[in-house]
N, C-alpha and C positions, 0 to 999 in steps of 0.2 A: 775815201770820202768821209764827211763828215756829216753828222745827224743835229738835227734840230727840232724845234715843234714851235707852231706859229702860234700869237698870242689872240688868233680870232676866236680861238676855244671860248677864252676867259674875260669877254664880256662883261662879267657881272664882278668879277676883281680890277683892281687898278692894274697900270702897266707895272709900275716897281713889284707887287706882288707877284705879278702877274712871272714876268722875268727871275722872280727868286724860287717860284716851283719850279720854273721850268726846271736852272740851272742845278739845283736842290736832284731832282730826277737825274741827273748826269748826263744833258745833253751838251756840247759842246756849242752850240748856236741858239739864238731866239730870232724869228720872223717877229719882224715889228708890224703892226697894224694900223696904217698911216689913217686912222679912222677913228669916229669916238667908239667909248670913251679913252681910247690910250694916247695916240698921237697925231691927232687932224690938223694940221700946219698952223690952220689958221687959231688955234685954240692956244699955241704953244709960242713961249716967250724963249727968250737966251736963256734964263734961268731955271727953265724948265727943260730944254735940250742939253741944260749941264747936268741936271740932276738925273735925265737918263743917262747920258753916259758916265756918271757915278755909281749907279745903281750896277751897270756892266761890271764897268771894273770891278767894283765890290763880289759881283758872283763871279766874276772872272769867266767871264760867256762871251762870243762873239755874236753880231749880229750879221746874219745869214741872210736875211734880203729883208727891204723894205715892202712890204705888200699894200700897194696904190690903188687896188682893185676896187674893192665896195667903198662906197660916197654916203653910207647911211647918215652921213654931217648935215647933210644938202642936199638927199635924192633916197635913195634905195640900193642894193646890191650891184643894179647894174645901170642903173640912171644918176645924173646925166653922164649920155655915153661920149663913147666918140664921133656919131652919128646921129645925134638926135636932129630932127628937123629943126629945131630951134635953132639959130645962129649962135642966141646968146646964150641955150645950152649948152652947146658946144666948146661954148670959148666956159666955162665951168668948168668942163675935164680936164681942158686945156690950162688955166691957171693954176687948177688942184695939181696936175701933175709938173708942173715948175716947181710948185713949191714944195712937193714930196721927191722932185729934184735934189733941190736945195736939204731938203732934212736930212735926205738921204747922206751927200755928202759931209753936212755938219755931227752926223752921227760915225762917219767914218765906213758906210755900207758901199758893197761895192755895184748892189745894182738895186733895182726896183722893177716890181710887176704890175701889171696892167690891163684890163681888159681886152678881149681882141676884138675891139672895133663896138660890140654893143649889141645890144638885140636888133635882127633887122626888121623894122615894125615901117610899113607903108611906106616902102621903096624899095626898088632892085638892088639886086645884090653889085652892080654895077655904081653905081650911086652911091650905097655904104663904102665900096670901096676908096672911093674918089674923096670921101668925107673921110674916111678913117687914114688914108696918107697925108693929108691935107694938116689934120690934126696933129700927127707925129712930127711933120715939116716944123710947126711951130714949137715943137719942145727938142729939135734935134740937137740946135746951138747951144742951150745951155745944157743937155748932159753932154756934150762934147768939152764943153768949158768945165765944168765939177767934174768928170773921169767918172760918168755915172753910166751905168748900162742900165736901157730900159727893156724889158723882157716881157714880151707878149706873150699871152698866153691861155690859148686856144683853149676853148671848151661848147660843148654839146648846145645847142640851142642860138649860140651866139655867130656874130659873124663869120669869124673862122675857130672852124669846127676841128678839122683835119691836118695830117703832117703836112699834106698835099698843099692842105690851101696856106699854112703858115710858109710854107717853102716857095708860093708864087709871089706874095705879099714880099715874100724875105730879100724877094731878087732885087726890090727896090727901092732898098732900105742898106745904109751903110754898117757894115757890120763890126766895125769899131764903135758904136753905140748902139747896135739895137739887138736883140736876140730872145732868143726863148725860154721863157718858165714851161719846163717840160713838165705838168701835170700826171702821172701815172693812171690817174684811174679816169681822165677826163678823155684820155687817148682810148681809153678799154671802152668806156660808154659807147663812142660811136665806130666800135668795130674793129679798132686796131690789135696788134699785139705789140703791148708794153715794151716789152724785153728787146723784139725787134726792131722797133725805133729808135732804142737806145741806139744802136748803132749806126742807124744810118742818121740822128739828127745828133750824133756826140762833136761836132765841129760849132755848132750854135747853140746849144742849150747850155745854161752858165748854172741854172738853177732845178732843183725838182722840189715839185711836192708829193706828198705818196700818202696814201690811204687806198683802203679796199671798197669794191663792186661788187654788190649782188650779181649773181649769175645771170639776172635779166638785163643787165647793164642800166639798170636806173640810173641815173644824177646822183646820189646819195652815197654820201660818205661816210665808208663803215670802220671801223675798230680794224686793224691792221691783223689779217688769219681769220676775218669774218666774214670774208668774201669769197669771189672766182677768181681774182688776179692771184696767177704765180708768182708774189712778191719776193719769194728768193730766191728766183730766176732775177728777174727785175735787177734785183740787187745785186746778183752776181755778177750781172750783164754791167750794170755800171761800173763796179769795181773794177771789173775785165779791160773796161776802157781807159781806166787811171785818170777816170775822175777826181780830181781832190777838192770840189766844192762841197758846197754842203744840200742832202736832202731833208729837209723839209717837212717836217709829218705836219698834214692840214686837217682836221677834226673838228670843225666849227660845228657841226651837226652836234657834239658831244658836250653842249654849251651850260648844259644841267647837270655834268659832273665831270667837267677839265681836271681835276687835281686826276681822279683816279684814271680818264682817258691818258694825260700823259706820264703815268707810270705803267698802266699796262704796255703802251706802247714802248715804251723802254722795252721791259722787260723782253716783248718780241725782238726788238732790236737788239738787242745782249743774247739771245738766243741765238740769231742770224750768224751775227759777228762770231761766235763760241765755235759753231759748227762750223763756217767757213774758216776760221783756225786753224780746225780741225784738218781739215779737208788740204787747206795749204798752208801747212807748218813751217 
């Protein structure tokens, strides 16, 4: 596997900077943030999707997934969803994610992440569902056309919560385009064990993000060794499966000092890595 750190940290830097600490840190990957201020499609010209991928080459970093998720451009973190009662909200997630499509591929990524389905606010969970495949129908054709996988990706509060419910959603859905941002500590919030789903969802999850949980399993994303998650289980468990995409360290909570969140994080991960050496030489 490969390690990366998403650029929702760093907010209050540009992307080009944004991408040169990361890579500066020695991670192999940067999560791009299809959101302002770094890359909201509609903000971005050809000469601006050349100059990120200048900025790549220049650090010599891949980019590990397009993160489509938060709309702060035009809505909020999770608005507009894939289920808003609005039609013409709707058809908003809908176009943003065409064209984070599209960046995705012009940027050379192999997939992008997505909401799963949206907060369900005044309607059954029957209804969200019917809206939230409805939605995906419309963006199937063109990542099948750009070789783009979009990856849902379940968290606590939102429509699909669980491996359970990603995996019913999953059955009808083609899986030459669609799969799972396996989240780590969004699985731990509502009860799971991490490590355990590694294996039973490593056939569809193409991507992780990883950060630590307080013991009460709140929402809240902590400093990686600040939590309750066995993340070097986690990590072993992944490794074990011969994974070689890339995970993902997500730290947006950490937005009032990114530089030094993603070097500690390193550093845990160089410790990981040292020890599992170790262990299997």
């Amino acid at each position: 596997m490969k390690f990366a750190f998403s650029t929702n940290a760093f907010r209050q830097f540009s992307l080009a900077d944004s991408i040169r600490i990361v890579a500066e840190a020695g991670y192999e990957g940067v999560e791009i943030m299809a959101d302002v201020p770094h890359a909201y499609p509609l903000h971005l010209n050809s000469a601006d999707v050349r100059d990120i991928r200048r900025t790549l080459d220049d650090c010599r970093i891949e980019i590990s997934n397009v993160n489509a998720f938060m709309h702060h451009a035009d809505g909020d973190t999770y608005h507009p969803s894939w289920i808003e009662k609005d039609p013409a909200l709707r058809a908003k997630r809908v176009d943003y994610t065409l064209r984070c499509i599209d960046l995705a591929a012009e940027l050379g990524a192999r997939h992008l992440s997505t909401e799963p389905g949206g907060p369900l606010e005044d309607m059954s969970r029957e209804e969200g569902l019917m809206l939230f495949r409805e939605g995906l129908s419309q963006v199937e054709d063109r990542a099948r056309e750009r070789n783009i996988l979009v990856l849902v990706e379940p968290e606590p509060g939102l429509l699909i919560e669980t491996s359970q419910q990603f995996l019913e959603l999953f059955r009808d859905l083609d899986p030459a385009v669609f799969g799972l941002n396996f989240d780590i500590g969004h699985f731990f919030c509502v009860g799971e064990d991490p490590a355990a789903r590694v294996k039973d969802m490593q056939s569809v999850a193409h991507h992780f993000h990883l950060e630590d949980i307080a013991a009460s399993r709140e929402h809240h994303h902590l400093m990686l060794g600040q939590g309750a998650i066995d993340i070097p289980q986690v990590l072993d468990t992944i490794d074990e499966t011969g994974f070689e995409g890339f995970v993902t360290v997500e730290l947006y909570t950490y937005e009032d000092r990114p530089v030094e969140a993603v070097r500690e994080a390193m550093k845990y991960l160089r410790a990981w890595k040292d020890g599992r050496q170790a262990v299997n030489p």
